[in-house]
C-alpha positions as CSV (number, residue, x, y, z in Angstrom):
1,X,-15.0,-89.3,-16.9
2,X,-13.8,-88.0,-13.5
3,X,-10.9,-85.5,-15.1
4,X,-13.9,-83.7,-17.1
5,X,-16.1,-83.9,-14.2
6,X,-13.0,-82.1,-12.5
7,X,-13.1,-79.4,-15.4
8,X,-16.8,-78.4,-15.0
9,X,-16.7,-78.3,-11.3
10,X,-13.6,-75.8,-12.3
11,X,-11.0,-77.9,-10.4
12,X,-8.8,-77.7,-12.8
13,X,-5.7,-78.9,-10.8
14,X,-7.3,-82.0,-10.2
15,X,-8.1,-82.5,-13.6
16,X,-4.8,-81.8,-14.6
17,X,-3.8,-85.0,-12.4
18,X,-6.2,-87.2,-13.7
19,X,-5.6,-85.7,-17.5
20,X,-2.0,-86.9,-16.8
21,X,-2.9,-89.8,-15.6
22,X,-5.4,-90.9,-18.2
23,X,-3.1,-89.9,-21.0
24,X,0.5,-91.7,-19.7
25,X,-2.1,-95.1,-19.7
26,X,-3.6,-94.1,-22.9
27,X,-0.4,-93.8,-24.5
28,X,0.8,-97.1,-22.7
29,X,-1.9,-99.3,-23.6
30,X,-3.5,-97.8,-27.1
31,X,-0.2,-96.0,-28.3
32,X,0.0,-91.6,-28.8
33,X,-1.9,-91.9,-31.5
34,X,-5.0,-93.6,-30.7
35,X,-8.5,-91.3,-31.3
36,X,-8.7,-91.5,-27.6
37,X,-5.6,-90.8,-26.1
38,X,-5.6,-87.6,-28.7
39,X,-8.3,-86.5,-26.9
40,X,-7.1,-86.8,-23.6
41,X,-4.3,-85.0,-24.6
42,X,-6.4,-82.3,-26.0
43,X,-8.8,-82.2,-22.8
44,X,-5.2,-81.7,-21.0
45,X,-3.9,-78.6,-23.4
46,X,-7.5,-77.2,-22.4
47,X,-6.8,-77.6,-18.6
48,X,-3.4,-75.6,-19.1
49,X,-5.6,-72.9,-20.9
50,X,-7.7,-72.6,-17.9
51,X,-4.9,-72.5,-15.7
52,X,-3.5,-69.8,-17.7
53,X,-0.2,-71.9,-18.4
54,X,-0.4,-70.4,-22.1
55,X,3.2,-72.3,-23.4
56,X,2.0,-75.6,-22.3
57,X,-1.5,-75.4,-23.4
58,X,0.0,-74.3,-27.2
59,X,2.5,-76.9,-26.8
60,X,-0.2,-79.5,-26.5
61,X,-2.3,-78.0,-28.7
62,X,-0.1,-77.6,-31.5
63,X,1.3,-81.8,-31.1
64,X,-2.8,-83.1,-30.7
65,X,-2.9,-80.6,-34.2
66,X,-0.2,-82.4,-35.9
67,X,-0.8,-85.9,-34.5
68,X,-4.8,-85.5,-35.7
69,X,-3.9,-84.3,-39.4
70,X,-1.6,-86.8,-39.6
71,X,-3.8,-89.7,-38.6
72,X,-7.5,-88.3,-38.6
73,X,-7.2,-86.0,-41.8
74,X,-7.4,-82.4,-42.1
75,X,-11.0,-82.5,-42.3
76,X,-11.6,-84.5,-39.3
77,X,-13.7,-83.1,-37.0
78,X,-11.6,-83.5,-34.0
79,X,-8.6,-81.9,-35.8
80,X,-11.2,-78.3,-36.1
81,X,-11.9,-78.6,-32.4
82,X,-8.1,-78.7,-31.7
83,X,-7.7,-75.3,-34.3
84,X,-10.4,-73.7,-32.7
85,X,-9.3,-73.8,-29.0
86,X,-5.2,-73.1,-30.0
87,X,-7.3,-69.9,-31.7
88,X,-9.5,-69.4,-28.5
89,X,-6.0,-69.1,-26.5
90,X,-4.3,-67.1,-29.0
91,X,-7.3,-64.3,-29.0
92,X,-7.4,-64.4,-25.1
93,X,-3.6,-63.2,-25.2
94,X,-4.6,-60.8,-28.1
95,X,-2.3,-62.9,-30.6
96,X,-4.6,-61.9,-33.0
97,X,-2.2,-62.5,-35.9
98,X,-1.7,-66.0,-34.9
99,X,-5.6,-66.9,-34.3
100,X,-6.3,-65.5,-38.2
101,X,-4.9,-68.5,-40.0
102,X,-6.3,-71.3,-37.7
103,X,-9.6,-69.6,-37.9
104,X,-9.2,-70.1,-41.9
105,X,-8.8,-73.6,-41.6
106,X,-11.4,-74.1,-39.3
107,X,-13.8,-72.1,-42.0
108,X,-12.4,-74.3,-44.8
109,X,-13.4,-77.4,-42.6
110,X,-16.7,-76.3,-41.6
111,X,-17.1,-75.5,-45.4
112,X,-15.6,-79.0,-46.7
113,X,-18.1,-80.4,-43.5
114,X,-20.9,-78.9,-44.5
115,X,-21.0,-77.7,-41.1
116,X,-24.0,-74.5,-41.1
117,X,-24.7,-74.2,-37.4
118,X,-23.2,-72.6,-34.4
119,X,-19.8,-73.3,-35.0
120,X,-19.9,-71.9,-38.1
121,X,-21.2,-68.7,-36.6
122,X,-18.8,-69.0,-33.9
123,X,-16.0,-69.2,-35.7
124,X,-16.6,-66.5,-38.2
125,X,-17.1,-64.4,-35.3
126,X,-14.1,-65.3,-34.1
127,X,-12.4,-64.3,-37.3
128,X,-14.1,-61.2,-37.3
129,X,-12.8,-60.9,-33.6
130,X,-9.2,-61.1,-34.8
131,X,-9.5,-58.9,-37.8
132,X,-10.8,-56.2,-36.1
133,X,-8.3,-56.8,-33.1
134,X,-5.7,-56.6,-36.2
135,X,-6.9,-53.6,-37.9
136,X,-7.1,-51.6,-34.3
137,X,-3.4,-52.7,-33.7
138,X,-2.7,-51.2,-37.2
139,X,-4.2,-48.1,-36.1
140,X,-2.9,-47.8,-33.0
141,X,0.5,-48.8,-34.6
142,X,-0.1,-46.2,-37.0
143,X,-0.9,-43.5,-34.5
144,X,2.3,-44.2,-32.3
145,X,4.5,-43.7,-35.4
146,X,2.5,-40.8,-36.7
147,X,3.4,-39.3,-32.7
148,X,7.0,-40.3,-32.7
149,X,7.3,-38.9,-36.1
150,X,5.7,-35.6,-34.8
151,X,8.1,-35.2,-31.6
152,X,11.3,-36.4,-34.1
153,X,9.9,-33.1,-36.3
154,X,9.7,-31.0,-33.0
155,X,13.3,-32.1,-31.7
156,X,14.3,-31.2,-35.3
157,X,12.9,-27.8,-35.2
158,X,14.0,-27.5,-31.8
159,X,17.7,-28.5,-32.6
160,X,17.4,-26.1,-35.7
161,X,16.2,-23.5,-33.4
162,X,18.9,-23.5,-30.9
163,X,21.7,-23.5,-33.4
164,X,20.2,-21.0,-35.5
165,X,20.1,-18.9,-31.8
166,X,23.7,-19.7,-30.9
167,X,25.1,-18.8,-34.9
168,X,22.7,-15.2,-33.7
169,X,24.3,-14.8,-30.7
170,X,27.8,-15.6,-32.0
171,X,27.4,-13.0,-34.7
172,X,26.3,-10.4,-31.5
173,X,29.3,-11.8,-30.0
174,X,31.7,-10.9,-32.5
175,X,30.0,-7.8,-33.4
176,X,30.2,-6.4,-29.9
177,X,34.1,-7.5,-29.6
178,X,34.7,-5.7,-32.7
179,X,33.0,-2.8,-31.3
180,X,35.0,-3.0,-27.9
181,X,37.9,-3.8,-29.6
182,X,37.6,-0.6,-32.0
């Protein structure tokens, strides 16, 4: 169709138009549920995520999710496609936490599938993407705390230092008034 011709010629804000277009028919004439006008509405949450309009694109993705389980099944092949991209977007703005669980699924319905090429590898790799994005957040996590935990033990010092120095120089203080004084 023209709207996908759009995509690959990366004109996306034409596609967008057409996408809109298509799917306000689609919706009209087959009803929001239809196979078809699911996938124009997925084609359209893939447009946003090339536009880089991240809150629409997980909007969309997240209804053409729910609308495909609910009519489609959870094994449907459609509804993994929809996982996998809402995952693709989450890793791109290093929401690695939020990719894991959709990668899962899609790995449960590849497995369910019987699904052994590419995507299989694709999507363990991109579960392997996210874990490791995880685990370095951890680490880096870790390492800021294990810094701010070092400069609250140098302030502490520091503090205990200074009062220790103004109790020492208070006791200098007194002892050379007494001496003045006597």
């Amino acid at each position: 169709n023209l709207a996908m011709l759009r995509r690959a010629q990366r004109r996306f804000d034409d596609a967008e138009e057409l996408l809109r277009e298509v799917l306000e028919s689609r919706r009209k004439v087959l009803n929001e549920n239809h196979p078809s006008t699911l996938t124009t509405q997925h084609c359209l949450a893939w447009t946003y995520q090339d536009l880089d309009r991240v809150t629409e694109a997980e909007q969309e993705y997240l209804d053409v999710i729910r609308r495909r389980r609910e009519h489609l099944g959870a094994w449907h092949p459609d509804t993994f496609t929809s996982l996998n991209n809402l995952a693709a977007l989450y890793l791109e703005h290093k929401r690695s936490k939020d990719a894991e669980p959709l990668l899962r699924e899609c790995l449960a319905i590849l497995e369910h599938n019987q699904v052994t090429n590419w995507q299989l590898r694709r999507t363990q790799s991109r579960l392997g993407e996210s874990l490791l994005r995880q685990a370095e957040q951890t680490t880096a996590d870790d390492a800021v705390t294990a810094e701010q935990q070092r400069i609250d033990a140098q302030r502490l010092l520091l503090d205990a230092f200074q009062k220790q120095e103004s109790a020492k120089e208070r006791s200098e203080r007194i002892k050379t008034v007494e001496r003045l004084g006597a």
